[in-house]
C-alpha positions as CSV (number, residue, x, y, z in Angstrom):
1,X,16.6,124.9,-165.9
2,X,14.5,126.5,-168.3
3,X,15.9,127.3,-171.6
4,X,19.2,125.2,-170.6
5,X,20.9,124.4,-173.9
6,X,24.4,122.6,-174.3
7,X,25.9,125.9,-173.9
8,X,25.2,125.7,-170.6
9,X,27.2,122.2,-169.8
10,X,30.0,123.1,-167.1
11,X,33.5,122.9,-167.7
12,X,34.2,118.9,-168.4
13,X,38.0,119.2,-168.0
14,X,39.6,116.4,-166.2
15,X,36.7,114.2,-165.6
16,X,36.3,110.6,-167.7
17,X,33.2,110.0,-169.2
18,X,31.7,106.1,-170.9
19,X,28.8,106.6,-172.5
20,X,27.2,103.1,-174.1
21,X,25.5,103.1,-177.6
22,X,27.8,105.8,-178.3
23,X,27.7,105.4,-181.9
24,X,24.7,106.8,-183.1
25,X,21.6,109.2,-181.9
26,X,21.5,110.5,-178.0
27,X,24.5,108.3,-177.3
28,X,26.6,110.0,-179.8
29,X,25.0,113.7,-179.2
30,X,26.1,113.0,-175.4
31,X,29.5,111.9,-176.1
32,X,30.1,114.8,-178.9
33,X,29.0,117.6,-176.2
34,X,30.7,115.9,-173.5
35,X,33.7,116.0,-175.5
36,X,33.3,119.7,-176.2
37,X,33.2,120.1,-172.8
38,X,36.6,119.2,-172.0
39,X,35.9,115.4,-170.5
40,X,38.0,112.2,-171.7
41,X,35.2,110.3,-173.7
42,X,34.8,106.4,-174.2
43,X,32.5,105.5,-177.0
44,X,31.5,102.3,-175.9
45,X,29.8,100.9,-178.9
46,X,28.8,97.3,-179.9
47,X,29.6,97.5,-183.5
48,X,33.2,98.1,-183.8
49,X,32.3,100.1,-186.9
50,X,29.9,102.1,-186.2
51,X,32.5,103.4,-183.2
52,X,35.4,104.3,-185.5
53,X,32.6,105.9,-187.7
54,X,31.3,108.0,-184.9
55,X,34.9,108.7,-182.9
56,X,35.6,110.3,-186.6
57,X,32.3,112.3,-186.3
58,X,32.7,113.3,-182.9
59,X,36.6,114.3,-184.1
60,X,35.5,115.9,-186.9
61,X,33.3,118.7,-184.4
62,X,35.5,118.8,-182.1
63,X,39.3,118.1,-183.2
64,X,40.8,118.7,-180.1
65,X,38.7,116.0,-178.3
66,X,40.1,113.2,-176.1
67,X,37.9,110.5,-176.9
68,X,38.5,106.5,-178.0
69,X,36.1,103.7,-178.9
70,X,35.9,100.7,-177.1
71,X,33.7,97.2,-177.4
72,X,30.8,96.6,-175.4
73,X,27.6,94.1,-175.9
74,X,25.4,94.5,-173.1
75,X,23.8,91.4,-174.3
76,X,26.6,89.4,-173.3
77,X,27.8,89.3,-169.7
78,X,31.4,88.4,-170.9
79,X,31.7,91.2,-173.1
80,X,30.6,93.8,-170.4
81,X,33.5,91.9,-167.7
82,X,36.1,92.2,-170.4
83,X,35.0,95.9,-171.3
84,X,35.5,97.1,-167.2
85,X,38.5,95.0,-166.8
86,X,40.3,96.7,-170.0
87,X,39.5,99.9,-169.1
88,X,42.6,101.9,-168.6
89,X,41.0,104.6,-166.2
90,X,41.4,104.1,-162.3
91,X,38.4,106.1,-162.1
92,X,35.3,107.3,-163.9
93,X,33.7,110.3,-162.8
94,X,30.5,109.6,-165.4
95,X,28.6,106.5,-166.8
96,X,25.7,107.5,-168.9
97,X,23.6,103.8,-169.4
98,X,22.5,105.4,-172.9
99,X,22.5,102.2,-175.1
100,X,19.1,100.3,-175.6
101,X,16.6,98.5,-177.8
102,X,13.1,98.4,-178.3
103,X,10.1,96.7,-179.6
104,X,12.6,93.9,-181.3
105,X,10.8,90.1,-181.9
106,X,11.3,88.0,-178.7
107,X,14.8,87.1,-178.4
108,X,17.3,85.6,-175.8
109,X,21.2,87.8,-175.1
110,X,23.9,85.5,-175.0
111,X,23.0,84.8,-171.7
112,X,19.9,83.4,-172.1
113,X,18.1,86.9,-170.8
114,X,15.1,88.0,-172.8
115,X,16.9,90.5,-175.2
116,X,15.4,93.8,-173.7
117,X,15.3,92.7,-170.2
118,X,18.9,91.9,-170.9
119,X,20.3,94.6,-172.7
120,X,18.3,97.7,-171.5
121,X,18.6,96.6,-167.5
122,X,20.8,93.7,-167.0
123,X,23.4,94.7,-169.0
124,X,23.8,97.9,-167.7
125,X,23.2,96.9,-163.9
126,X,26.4,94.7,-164.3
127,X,28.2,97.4,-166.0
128,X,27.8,99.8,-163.1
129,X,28.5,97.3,-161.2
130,X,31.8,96.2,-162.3
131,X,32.4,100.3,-162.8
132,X,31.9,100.8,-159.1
133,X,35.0,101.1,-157.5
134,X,36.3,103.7,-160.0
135,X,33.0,105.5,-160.2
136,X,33.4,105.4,-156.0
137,X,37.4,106.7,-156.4
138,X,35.9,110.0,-158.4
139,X,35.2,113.0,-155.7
140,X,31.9,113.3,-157.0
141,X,30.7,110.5,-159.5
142,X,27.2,110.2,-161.6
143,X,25.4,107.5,-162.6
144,X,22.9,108.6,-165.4
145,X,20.5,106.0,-166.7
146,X,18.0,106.5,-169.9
147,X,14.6,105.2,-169.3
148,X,11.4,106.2,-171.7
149,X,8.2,108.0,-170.8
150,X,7.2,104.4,-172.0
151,X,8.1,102.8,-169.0
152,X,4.1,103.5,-167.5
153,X,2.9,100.9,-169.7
154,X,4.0,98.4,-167.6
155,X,5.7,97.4,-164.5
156,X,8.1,93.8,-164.2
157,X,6.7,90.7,-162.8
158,X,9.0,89.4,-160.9
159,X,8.6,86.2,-161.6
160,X,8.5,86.2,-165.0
161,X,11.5,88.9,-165.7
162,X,12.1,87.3,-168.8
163,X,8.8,87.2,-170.2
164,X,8.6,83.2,-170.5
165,X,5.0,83.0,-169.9
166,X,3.8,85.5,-172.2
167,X,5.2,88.1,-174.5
168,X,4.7,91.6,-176.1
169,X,7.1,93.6,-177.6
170,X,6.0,97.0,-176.3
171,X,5.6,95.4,-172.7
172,X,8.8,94.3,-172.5
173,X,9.9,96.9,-173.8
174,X,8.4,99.1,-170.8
175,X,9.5,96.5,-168.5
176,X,13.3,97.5,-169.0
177,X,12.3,100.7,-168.8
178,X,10.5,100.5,-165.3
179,X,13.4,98.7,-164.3
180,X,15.9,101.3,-165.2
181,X,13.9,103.6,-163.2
182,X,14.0,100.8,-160.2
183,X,17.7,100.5,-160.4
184,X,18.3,104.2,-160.5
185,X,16.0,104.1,-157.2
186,X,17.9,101.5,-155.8
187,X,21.4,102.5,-156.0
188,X,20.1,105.6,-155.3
189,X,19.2,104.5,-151.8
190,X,21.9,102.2,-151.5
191,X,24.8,105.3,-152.7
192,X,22.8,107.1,-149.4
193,X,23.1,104.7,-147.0
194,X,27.1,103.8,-147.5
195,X,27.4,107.5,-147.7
196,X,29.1,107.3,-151.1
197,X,29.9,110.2,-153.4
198,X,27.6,108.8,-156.0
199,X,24.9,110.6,-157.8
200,X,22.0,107.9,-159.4
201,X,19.9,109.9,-161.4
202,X,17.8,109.3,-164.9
203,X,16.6,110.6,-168.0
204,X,14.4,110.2,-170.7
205,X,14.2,112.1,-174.2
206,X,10.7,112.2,-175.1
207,X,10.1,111.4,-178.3
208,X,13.2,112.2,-180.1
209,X,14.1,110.6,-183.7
210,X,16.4,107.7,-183.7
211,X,17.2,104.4,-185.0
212,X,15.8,103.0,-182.1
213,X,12.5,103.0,-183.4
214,X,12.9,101.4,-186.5
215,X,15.3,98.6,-185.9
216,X,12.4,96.2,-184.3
217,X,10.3,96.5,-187.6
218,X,13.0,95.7,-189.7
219,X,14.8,92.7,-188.1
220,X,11.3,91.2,-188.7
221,X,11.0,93.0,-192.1
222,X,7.9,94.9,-191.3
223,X,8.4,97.4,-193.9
224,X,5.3,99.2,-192.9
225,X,5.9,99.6,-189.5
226,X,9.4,100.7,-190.5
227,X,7.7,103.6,-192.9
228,X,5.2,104.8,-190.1
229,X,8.1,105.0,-187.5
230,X,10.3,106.9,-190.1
231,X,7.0,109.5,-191.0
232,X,6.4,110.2,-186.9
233,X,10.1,110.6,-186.5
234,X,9.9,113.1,-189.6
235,X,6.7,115.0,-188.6
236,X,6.5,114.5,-184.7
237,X,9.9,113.9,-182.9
238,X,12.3,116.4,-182.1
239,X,16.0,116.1,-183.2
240,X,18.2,113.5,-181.0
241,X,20.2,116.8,-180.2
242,X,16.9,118.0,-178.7
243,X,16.7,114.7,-177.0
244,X,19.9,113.9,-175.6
245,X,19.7,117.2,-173.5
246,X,17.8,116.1,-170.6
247,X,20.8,112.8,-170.0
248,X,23.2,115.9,-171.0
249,X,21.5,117.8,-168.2
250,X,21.2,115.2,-165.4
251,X,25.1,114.3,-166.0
252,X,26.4,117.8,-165.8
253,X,24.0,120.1,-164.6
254,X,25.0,121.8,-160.8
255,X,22.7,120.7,-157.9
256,X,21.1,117.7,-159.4
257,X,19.6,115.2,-156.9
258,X,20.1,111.7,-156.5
259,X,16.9,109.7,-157.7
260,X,15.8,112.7,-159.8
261,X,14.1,112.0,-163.1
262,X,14.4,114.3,-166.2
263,X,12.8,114.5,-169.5
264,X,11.6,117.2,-171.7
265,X,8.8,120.1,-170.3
266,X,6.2,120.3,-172.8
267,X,4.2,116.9,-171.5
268,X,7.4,114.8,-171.5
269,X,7.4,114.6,-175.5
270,X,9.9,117.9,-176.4
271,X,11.4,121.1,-175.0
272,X,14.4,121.7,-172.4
273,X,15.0,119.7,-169.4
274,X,12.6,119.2,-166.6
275,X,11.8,117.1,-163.8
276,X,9.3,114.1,-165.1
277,X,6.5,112.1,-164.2
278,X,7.3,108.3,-163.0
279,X,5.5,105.8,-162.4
280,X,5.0,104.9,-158.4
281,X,6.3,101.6,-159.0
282,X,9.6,102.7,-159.8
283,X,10.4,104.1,-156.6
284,X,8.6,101.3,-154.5
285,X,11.6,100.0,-151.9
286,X,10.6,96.8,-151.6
287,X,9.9,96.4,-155.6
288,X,13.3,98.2,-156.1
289,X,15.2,95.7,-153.5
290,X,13.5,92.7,-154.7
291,X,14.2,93.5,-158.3
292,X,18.3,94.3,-157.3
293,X,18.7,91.3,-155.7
294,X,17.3,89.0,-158.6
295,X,19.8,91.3,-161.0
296,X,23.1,90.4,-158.5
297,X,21.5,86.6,-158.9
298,X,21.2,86.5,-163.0
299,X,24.6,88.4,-163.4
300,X,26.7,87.2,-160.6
301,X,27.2,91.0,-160.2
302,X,27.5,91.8,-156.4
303,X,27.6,95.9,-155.2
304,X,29.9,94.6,-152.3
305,X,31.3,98.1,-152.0
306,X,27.8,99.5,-151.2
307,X,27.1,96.8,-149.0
308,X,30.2,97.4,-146.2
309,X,29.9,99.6,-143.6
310,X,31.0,103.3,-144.7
């Protein structure tokens, strides 16, 4: 893989791709190259704006594209049911679990879920979820899920997954993260055992410059904060083209493994894809299992077709 480059993405043609947080930074890099590729793309974008603004971007590079937009809010449960029940696709050969927040003020989804917990792992556990049986009708489906280098800060407590006792921004933060890495594991193991054609793998972009970093500091209007994330993203992070192409990788790329993790090769901050470091929490079964089955209890999500015998 060294020196891959989005030149190197195989022929897309024919598959169906939804990518969350489509709208802006490695979300809308994936879906542009995706698109240029030759796959059908679903923007699925909370801001019904920002989509149509980034569907006219991604049009705009490449006019032939099949792409739409479509709602999603991971940090409400009846938003994500409504987004896999309107899909129009009987199958879906690629879900990249791109969208995320980070370091925002505590705050509760429309669920009641502590907002990072809820967006960055909930959300997206029952979107595969609900995704399942079209992502299990593809002949060879994928499963990508971002995490963040972040993610050693901290494991999850399980019981406190919504950070009621105590909280911290940037350990909540690196909570969803570990558990992105733990459901990746999980279904993973689970896609294994049922003998499913279904490929968990995940990704992380280093330190690449996005919104992402900046939208915590000013919902709390920590104008400060907002400047020193803007000067590191201006001096130290690489380009979210840069940093989408280890997701870009881990969706397309031939012979990737399930459970594999990928980030960039010069000490997980920048460069081409690689395999990364993880924490060994994240690939603990009984952590993994324990964390699943809380997430199927909270979201009233079950993985029934991973549970019959194959």
């Amino acid at each position: 893989m060294s020196g891959w480059t989005v030149h190197d993405i195989p022929d897309q043609s024919g598959r169906v791709a939804v990518v969350t947080g489509a709208n802006s930074g490695l979300g809308l890099v994936t879906a542009i190259e995706l698109a240029r590729a030759g796959a059908r793309v679903v923007l699925a974008c909370r801001s019904e704006t920002r989509g149509r603004a980034a569907l006219n971007r991604l049009r705009g590079e490449v006019p032939a594209a099949e792409a739409e937009v479509r709602p999603l809010d991971l940090g409400n449960l009846g938003s994500v049911r409504e987004f896999a029940r309107e899909l129009p696709y009987e199958r879906v050969d690629l879900l990249v679990n791109n969208a995320g927040v980070m370091a925002l003020p505590r705050g509760t989804t429309a669920d009641g879920f502590e907002t990072q917990f809820g967006v960055n792992h909930l959300g997206h556990f029952a979107l595969t979820g609900l995704l399942l049986p079209a992502l299990l009708t593809a002949p060879q489906a994928r499963v990508v899920t971002v995490s963040s280098m972040m993610h050693a800060l901290a494991n999850i407590d399980p019981r406190d997954l919504n950070s009621e006792r105590a909280y911290n921004r940037w350990l909540a933060y690196a909570r969803s993260k570990s558990a992105n890495l733990m459901f990746t594991h999980e279904l993973a193991r689970r896609a294994a055992a049922h003998g499913a054609r279904l490929t968990s793998v995940a990704a992380h972009p280093g330190y690449a410059a996005t919104n992402l970093q900046t939208a915590g500091p000013r919902a709390e209007g920590r104008r400060v904060a907002e400047r020193l994330m803007l000067l590191g993203n201006r001096i130290v992070a690489q380009s979210a083209e840069a940093g989408a192409l280890p997701q870009l990788y881990a969706a397309t790329a031939p012979g990737v493994g399930p459970d594999t993790y990928l980030g960039p090769s010069f000490a997980m901050w920048r460069g081409t894809p690689a395999p990364s470091w993880r924490a060994p929490w994240t690939l603990d079964d009984t952590m993994t299992e324990r964390l699943w089955s809380a997430s199927e209890d909270l979201t009233d999500v079950r993985y029934d077709l991973l549970k019959a015998a194959p």
